[in-house]
LUMNU-774035 format. One record per residue (C-alpha): residue in three letters; x, y negated, z; residue number from 1; chain. Coordinates in steps of 0.1 Angstrom, whole numbers, plus 2048, in hexadecimal, padded with zeros to 3 digits. Layout:
BEGIN
<node "ALA", <X, Y, Z>, NUM, "A">
...
//
This chain:
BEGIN
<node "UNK", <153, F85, 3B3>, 1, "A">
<node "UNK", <156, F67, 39A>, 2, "A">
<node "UNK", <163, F70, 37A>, 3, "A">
<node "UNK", <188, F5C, 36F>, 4, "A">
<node "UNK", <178, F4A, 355>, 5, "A">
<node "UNK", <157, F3A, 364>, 6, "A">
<node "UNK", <173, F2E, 384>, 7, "A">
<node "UNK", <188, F20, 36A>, 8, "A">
<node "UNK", <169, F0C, 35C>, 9, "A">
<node "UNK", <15F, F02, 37A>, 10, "A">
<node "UNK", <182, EF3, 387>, 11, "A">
<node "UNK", <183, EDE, 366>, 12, "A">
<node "UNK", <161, ED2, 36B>, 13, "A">
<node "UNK", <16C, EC4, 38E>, 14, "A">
<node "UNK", <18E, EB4, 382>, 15, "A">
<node "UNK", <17F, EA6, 368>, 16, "A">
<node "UNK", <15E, E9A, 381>, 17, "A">
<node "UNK", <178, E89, 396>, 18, "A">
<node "UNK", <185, E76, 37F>, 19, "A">
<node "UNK", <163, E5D, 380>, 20, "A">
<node "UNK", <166, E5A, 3A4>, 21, "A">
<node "UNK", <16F, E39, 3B3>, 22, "A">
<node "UNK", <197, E44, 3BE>, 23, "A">
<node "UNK", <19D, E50, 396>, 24, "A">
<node "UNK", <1A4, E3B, 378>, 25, "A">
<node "UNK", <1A4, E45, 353>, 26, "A">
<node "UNK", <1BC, E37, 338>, 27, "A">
<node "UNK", <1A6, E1D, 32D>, 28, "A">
<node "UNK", <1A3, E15, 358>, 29, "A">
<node "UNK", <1C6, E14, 357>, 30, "A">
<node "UNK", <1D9, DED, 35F>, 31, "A">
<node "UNK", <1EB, DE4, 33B>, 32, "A">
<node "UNK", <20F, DE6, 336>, 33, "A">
<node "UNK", <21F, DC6, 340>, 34, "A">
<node "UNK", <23A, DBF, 326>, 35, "A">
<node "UNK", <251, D9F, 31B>, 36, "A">
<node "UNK", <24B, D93, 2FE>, 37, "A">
<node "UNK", <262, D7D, 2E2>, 38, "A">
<node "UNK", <259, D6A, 2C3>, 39, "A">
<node "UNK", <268, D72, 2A0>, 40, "A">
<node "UNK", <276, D4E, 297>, 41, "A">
<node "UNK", <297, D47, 280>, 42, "A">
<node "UNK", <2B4, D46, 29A>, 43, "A">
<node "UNK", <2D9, D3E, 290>, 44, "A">
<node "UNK", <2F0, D5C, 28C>, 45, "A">
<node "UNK", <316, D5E, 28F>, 46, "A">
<node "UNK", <31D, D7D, 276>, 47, "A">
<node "UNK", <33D, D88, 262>, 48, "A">
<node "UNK", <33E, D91, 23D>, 49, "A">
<node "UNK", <35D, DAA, 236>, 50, "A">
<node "UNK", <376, DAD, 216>, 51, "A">
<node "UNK", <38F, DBB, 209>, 52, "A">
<node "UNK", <3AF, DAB, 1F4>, 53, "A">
<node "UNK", <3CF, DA2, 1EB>, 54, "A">
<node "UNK", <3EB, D91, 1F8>, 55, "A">
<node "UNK", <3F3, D74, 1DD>, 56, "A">
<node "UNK", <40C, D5B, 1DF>, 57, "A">
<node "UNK", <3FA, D35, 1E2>, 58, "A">
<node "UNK", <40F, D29, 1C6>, 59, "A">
<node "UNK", <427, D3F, 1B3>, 60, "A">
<node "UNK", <44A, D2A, 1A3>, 61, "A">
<node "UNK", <45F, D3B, 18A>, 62, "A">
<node "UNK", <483, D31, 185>, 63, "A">
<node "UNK", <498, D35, 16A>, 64, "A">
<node "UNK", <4B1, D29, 158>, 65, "A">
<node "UNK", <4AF, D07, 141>, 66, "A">
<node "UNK", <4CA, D10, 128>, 67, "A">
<node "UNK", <4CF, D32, 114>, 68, "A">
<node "UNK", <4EE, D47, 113>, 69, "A">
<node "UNK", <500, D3F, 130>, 70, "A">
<node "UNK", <50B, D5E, 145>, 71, "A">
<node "UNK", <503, D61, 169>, 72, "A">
<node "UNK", <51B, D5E, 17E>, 73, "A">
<node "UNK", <50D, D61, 19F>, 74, "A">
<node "UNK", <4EA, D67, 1B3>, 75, "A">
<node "UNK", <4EC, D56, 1D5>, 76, "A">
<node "UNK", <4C5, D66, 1E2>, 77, "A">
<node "UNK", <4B7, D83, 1E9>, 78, "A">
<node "UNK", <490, D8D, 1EB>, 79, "A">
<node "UNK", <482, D83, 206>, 80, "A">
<node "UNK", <498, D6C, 20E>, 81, "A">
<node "UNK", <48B, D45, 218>, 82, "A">
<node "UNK", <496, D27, 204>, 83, "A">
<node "UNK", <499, CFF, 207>, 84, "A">
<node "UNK", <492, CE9, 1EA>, 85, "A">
<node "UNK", <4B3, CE1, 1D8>, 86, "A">
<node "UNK", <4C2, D04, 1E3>, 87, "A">
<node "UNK", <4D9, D16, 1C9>, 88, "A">
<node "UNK", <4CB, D39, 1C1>, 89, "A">
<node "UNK", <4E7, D42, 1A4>, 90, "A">
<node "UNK", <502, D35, 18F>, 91, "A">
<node "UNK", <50A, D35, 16A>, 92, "A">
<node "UNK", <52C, D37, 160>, 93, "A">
<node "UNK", <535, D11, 155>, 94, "A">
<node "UNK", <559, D18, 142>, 95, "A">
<node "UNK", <54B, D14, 120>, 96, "A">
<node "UNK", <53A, CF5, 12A>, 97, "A">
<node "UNK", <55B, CE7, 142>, 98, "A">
<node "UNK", <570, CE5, 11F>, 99, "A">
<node "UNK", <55B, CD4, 10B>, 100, "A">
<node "UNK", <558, CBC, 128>, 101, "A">
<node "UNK", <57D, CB7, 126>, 102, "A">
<node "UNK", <57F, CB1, 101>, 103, "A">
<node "UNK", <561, C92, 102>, 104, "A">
<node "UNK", <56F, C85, 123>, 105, "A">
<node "UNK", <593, C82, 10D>, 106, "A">
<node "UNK", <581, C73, 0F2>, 107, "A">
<node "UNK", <56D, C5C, 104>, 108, "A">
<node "UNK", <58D, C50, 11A>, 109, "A">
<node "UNK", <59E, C4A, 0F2>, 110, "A">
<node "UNK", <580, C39, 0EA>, 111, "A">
<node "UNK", <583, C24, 105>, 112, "A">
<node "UNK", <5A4, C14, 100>, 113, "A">
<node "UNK", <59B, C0E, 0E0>, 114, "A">
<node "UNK", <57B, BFB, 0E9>, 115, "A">
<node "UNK", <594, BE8, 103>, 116, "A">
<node "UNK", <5A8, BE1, 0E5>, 117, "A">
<node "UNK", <591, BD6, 0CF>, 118, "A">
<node "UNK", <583, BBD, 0E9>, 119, "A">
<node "UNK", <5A3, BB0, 0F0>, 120, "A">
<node "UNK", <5A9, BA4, 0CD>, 121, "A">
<node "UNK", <587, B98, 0C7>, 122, "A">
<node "UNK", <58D, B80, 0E8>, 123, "A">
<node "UNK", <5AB, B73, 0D0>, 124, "A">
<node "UNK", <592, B64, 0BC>, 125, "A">
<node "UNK", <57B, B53, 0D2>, 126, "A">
<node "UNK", <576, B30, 0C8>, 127, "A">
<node "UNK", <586, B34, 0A6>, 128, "A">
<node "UNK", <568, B32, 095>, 129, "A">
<node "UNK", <572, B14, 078>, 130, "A">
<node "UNK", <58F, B10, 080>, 131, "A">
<node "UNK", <5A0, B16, 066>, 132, "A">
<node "UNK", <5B9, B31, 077>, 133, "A">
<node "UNK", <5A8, B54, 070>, 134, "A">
<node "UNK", <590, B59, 056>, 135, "A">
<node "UNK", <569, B5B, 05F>, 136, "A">
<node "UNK", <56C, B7F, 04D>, 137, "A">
<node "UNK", <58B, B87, 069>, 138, "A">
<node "UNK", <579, B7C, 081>, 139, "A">
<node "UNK", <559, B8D, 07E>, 140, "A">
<node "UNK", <56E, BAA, 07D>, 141, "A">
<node "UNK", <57C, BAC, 09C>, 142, "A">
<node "UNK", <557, BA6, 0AC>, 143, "A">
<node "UNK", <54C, BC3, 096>, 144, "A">
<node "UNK", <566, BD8, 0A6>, 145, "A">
<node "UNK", <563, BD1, 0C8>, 146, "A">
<node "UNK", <539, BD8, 0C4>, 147, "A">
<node "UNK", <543, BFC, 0AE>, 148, "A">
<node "UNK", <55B, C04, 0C7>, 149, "A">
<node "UNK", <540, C01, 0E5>, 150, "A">
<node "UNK", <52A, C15, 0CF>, 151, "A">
<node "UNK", <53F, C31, 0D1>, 152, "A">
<node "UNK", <547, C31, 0F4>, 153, "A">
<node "UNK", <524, C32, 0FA>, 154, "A">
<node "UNK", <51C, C4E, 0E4>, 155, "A">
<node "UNK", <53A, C5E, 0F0>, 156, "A">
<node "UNK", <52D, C5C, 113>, 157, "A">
<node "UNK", <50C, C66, 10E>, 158, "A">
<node "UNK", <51B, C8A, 0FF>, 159, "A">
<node "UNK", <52E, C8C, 11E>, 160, "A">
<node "UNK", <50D, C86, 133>, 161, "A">
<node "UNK", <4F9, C9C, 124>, 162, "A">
<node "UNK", <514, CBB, 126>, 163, "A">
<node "UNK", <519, CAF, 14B>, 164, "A">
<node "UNK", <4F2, CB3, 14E>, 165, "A">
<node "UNK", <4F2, CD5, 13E>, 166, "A">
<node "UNK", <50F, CE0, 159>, 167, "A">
<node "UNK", <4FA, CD8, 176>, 168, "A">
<node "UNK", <4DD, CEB, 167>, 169, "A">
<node "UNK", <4F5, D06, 165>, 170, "A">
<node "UNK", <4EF, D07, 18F>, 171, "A">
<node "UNK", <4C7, D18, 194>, 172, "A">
<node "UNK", <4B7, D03, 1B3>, 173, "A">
<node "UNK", <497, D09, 1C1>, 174, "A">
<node "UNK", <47F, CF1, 1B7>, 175, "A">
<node "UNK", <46E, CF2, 1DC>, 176, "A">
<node "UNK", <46B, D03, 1FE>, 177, "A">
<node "UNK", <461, D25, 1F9>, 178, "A">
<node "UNK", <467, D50, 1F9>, 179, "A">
<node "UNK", <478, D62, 1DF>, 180, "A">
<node "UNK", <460, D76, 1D3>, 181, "A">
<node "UNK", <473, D8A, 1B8>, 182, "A">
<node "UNK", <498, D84, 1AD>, 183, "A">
<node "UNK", <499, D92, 188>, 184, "A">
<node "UNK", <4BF, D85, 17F>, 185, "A">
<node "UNK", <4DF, D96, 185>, 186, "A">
<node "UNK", <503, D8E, 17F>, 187, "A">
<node "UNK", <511, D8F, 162>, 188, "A">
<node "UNK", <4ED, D8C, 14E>, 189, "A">
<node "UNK", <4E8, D6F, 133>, 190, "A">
<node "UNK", <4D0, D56, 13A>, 191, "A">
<node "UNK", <4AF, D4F, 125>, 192, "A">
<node "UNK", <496, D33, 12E>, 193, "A">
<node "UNK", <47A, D4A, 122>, 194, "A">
<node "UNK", <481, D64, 142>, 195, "A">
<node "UNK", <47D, D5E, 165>, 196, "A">
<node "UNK", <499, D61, 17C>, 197, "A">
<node "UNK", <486, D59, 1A0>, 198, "A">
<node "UNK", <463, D5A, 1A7>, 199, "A">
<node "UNK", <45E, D47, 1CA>, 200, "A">
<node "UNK", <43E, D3B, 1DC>, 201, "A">
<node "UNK", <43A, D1B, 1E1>, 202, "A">
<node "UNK", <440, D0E, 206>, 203, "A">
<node "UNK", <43D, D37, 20E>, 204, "A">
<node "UNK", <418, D38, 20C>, 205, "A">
<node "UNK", <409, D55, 209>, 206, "A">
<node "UNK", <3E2, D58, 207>, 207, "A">
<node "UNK", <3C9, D72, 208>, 208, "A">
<node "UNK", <3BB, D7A, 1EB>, 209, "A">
<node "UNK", <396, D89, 1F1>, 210, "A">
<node "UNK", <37C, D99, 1DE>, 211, "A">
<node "UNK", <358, D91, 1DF>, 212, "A">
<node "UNK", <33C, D9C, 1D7>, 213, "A">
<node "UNK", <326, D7E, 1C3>, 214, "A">
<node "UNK", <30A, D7C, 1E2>, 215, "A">
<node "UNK", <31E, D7E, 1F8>, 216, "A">
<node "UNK", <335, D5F, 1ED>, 217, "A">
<node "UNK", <31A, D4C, 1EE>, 218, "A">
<node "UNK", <31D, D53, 216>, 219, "A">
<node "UNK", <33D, D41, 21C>, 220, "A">
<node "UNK", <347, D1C, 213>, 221, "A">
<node "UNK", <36B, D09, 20F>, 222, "A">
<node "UNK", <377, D03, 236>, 223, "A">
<node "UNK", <369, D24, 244>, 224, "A">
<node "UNK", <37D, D38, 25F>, 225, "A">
<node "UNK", <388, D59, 256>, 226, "A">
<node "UNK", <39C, D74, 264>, 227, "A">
<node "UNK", <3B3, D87, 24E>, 228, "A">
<node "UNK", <3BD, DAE, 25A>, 229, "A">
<node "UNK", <3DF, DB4, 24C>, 230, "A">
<node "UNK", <3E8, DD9, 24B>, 231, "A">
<node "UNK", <3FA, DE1, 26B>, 232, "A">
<node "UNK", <3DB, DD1, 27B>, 233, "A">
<node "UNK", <3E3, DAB, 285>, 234, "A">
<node "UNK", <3CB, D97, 27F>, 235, "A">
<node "UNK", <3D2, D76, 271>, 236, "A">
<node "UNK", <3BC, D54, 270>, 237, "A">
<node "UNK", <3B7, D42, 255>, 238, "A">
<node "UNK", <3A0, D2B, 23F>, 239, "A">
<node "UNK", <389, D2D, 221>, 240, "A">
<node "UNK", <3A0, D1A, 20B>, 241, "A">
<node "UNK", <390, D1E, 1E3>, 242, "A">
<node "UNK", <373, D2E, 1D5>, 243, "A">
<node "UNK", <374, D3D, 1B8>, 244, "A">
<node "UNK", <35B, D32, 19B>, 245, "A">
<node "UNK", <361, D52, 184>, 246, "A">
<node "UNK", <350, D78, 18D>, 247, "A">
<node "UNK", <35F, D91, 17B>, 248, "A">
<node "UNK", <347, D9F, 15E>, 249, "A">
<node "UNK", <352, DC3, 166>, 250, "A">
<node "UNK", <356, DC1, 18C>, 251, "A">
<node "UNK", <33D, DA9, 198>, 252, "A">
<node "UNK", <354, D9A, 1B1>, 253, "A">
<node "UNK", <363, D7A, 1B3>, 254, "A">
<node "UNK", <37D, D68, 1C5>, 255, "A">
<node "UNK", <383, D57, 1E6>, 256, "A">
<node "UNK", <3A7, D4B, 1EF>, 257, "A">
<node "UNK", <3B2, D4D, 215>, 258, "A">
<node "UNK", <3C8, D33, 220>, 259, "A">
<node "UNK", <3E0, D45, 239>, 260, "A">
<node "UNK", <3FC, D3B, 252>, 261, "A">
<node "UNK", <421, D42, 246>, 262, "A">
<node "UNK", <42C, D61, 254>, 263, "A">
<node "UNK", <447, D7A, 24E>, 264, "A">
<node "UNK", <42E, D97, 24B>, 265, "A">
<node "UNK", <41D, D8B, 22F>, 266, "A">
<node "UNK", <42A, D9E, 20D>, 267, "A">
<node "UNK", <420, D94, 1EA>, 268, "A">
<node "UNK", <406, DB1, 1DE>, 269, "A">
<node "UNK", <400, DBB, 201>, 270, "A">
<node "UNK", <3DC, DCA, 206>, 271, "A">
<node "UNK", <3C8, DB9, 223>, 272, "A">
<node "UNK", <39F, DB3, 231>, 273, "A">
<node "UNK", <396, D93, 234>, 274, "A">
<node "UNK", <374, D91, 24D>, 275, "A">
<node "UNK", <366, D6B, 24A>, 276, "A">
<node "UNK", <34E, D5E, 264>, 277, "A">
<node "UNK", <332, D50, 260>, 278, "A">
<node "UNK", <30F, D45, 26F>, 279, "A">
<node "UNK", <2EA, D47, 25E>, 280, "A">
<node "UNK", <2CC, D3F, 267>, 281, "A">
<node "UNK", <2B5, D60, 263>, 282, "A">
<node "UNK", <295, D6F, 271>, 283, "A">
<node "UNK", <29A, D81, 290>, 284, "A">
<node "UNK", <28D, D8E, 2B3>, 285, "A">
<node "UNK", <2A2, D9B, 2D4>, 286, "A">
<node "UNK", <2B2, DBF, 2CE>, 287, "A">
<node "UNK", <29E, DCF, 2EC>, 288, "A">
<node "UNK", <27C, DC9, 2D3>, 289, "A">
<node "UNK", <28B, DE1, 2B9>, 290, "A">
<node "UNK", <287, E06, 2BD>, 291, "A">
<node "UNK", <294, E22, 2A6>, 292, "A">
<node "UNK", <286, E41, 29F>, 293, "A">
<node "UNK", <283, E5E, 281>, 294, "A">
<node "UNK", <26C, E45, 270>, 295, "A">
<node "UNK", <286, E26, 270>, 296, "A">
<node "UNK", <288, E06, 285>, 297, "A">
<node "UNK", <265, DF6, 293>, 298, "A">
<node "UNK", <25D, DDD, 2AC>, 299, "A">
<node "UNK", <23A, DD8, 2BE>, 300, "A">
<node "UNK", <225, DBE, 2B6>, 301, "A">
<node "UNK", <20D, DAD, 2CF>, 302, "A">
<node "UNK", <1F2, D9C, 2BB>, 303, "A">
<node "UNK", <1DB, D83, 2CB>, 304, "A">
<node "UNK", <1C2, D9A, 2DE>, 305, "A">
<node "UNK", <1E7, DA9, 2F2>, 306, "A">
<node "UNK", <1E4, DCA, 2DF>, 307, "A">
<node "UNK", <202, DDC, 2D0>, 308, "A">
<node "UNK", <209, DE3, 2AF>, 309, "A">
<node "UNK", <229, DF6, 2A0>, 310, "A">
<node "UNK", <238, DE5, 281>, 311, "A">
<node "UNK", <252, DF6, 26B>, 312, "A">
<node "UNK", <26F, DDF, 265>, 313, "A">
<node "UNK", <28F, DDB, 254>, 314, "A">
<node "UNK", <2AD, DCD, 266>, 315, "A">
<node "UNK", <2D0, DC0, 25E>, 316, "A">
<node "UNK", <2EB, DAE, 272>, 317, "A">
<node "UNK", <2E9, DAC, 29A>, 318, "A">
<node "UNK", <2FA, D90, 2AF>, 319, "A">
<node "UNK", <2F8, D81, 2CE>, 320, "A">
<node "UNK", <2DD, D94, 2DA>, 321, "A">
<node "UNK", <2C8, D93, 2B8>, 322, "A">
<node "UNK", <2BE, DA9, 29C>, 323, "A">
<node "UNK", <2B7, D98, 278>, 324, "A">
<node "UNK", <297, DA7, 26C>, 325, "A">
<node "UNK", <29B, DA7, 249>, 326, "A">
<node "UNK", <271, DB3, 23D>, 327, "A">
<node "UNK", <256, DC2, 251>, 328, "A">
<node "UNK", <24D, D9E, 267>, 329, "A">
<node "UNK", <249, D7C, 266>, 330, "A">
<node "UNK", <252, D5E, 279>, 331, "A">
<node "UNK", <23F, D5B, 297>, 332, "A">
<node "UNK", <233, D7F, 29E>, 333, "A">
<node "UNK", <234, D87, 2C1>, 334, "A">
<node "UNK", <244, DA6, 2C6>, 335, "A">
<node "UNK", <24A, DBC, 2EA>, 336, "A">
<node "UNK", <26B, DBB, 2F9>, 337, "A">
<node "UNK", <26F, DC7, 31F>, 338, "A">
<node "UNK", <253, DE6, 322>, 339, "A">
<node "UNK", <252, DE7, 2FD>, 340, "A">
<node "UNK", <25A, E0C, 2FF>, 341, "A">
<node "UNK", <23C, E18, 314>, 342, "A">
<node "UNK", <220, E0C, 2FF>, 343, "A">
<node "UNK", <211, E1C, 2E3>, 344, "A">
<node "UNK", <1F9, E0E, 2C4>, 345, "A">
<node "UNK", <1D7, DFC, 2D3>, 346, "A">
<node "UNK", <1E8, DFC, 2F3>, 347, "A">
<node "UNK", <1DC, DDB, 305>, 348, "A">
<node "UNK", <1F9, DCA, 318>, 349, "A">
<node "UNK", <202, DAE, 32F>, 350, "A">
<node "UNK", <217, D91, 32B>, 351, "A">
<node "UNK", <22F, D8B, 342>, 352, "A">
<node "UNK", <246, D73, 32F>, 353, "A">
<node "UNK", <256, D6C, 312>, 354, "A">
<node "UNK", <278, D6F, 30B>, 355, "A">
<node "UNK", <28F, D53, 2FB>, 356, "A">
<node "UNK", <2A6, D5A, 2E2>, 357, "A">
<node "UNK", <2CC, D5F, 2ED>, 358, "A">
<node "UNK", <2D6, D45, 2D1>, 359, "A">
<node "UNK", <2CB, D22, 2C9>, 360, "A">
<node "UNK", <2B3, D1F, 2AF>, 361, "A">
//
């Protein structure tokens, strides 16, 4: 009998004898893979850049009072509440103001008559000049009176303007269309024109207030769409309305302003995200070329003789069917898409097409 070992040797020899007949092939007898390939080239891609923020108001009125020591006598708005230009937010009390109003209007109506007077008897001596009837001295006189007593009446009516004036500013209007923001006055307080009384936004604007990062503001421009997530997760369009031109020294951030629709939901101080989009034009190849692995992300080159060659690379955003390659290959490589995953290093392939890129150059 044959011993176990010199049948085993003898099997091998004849598997690996039939190999090198005509009906077997060896790997390198093999057909190559037929893969798809697509160029790396600089394709347009629509991506979004996230922040976070603040709810500001677009322009912020305060309101208070133009006269000192007056008491308050009533507060006609709330917080929240939506005003018209014109529209009477509180009263001062006016009594101290109403009687000396009465004591100039009395003097003024005395002056009066005796203006009236005064005119009256200078009319007398019209045309009396030289005549020998009344003195020039007399005469004069009576014109002097009748100009003092006009005097009077207008200084007299000018101090009755200006207290009138002072009683109206005793009503607080809003200066525009706008939200109460904060109402800081009560009855019964004393006005000063050094404190606020109101603070109102102007027109009810609110904006978002976001916080960038210095590289990535130089990402979005004036005009840009963006969406702003508010916290109970409506999402709100706006627009790119400023830029800020100061970073913080200890932050690093700056400041874009979102222009936003008006809407009840939006509070003053109210924490939101702001996600602005945005397209760039960046270096990038179809999603199926990348593959991922303990070792990172790769693709497979095919270089002129149609052999493979696995590149490390570093990626960033995907869209529309495209992954940015941010190092690891340059424009132009051709790289393996469909069948990409069956080839190895030195592996000779066959092209079967190449595929175009699912955005516009």
């Amino acid at each position: 009998m044959m011993p176990r070992s010199l049948l085993c040797a003898l099997t091998l020899a004849l598997l690996l004898a039939g190999c090198h007949r005509t009906g077997g092939k060896t790997k390198e007898e093999l057909p190559p893979q037929t893969v798809t390939v697509a160029v790396a080239g600089r394709h347009d891609i629509a991506g979004a850049l996230s922040a976070s923020g603040r709810l500001v108001p677009r322009e912020e009125m305060a309101v208070s009072a133009d006269l000192n020591g007056y008491r308050v006598s009533q507060v006609l708005v709330e917080e929240g509440a939506r005003v018209r230009r014109g529209q009477v937010l509180a009263v001062l009390d006016d009594s101290l103001l109403r009687s000396q109003i009465d004591q100039v209007r009395a003097t003024l109506a005395q002056q009066q008559v005796a203006a009236d007077q005064a005119a009256a008897q200078a009319a007398r001596v019209d045309g009396l000049d030289n005549q020998g009837v009344l003195s020039k001295e007399a005469i004069d006189t009576r014109r002097f009176a009748v100009r003092s007593s006009r005097a009077a009446v207008a200084a007299t009516r000018a101090q009755l303007n200006d207290l009138l004036t002072r009683q109206a500013h005793l009503t607080i209007r809003a200066p525009a269309d706008g939200v109460v923001l904060e109402r800081a006055v009560r009855p019964g307080d004393t006005s000063s024109t050094g404190t606020a009384m109101f603070r109102l936004a102007r027109g009810s604007l609110i904006e978002f207030y976001a916080e960038l990062a210095e590289t990535d503001l130089q990402q979005i421009h004036v005009g840009d769409p963006a969406e702003v997530v508010l916290p109970s997760g409506r999402r709100l369009a706006g627009q790119v309305r400023l830029i800020g031109m100061r970073v913080d020294a200890q932050t690093g951030l700056a400041i874009a302003r979102i222009a936003l629709p008006v809407d009840p939901e939006l509070r003053q101080g109210g924490f939101a995200e702001g996600r602005f989009t945005r397209t760039v034009s960046v270096l990038s190849v179809p999603e199926a070329a990348v593959h991922f692995d303990a070792d990172g992300a790769s693709v497979k080159v095919v270089d002129g003789q149609d052999r493979v060659r696995r590149v490390a690379v570093r990626t960033g955003q995907r869209a529309a069917g495209q992954v940015e390659i941010l190092s690891g290959l340059a424009a132009g490589a051709r790289v393996a898409v469909k069948g990409s995953a069956f080839v190895l290093d030195g592996d000779k392939v066959r092209i079967a097409g190449t595929v175009q890129p699912g955005v516009a150059k």
